[in-house]
Structure formats: C-alpha cells, structure tokens
N, C-alpha and C positions, 0 to 999 in steps of 0.2 A: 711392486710386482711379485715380492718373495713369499706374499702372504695369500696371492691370489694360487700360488703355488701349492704352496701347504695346504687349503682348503681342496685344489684339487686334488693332492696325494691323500689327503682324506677321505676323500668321495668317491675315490678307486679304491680304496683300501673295504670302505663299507661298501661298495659292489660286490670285490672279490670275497668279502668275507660272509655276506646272506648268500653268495651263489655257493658256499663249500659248505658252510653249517644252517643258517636259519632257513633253509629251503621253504617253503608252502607244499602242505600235499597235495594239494588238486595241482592238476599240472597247467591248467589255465589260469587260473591265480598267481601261478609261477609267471607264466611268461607275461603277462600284464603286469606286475611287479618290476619284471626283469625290462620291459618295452618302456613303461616310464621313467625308471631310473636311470636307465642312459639317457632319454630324451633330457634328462637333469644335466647329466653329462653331456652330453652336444652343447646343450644354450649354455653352460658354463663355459665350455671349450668356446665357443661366438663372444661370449663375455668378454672374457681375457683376451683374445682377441682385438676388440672392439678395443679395448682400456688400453690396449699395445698399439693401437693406430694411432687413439688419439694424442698419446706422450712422446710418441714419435713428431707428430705436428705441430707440436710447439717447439 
C-alpha cells in the first residue's frame, strides 16, 4: 500500500505543480487539462481503495 502512496503523492505533486507554473494559455485547454487530470485522480483515489478492500478480505 506504501507505493500506491507515493504514486499518489506524485500525482498531487504534478497537479499542483502544472496548476502554479505549466499553465495552457487558452483558458479552455486549461480546464480540460485541469477536468481530466483529477478524473486521473479520482479513479486512482477508487483504485487504492478497491486494492484496501480487497487486503482487508483476506
């Protein structure tokens, strides 16, 4: 579980770091950028999840 961790402290890290410096100019580009990359975020967050129910079942 400590690695499904670190991948998400990564995944937050490259969010917060294209939202403060790699912007897009257009600003629609932005937030279609910004709307799939959490949605990367959520299904990881169901991931780890999912991977936490099933180790608990056994």
């Amino acid at each position: 579980m400590k690695i499904h961790l670190m991948i998400f402290a990564v995944l937050i890290a490259g969010f917060i770091s294209y939202n403060l410096f790699l912007q897009s100019e257009d600003g629609r580009h932005n937030t279609i950028i910004n709307i799939l990359y959490a949605s990367v975020l959520f299904g990881y967050i169901a991931f780890m999840a999912f991977a936490l129910l099933k180790k608990m079942k056994k």
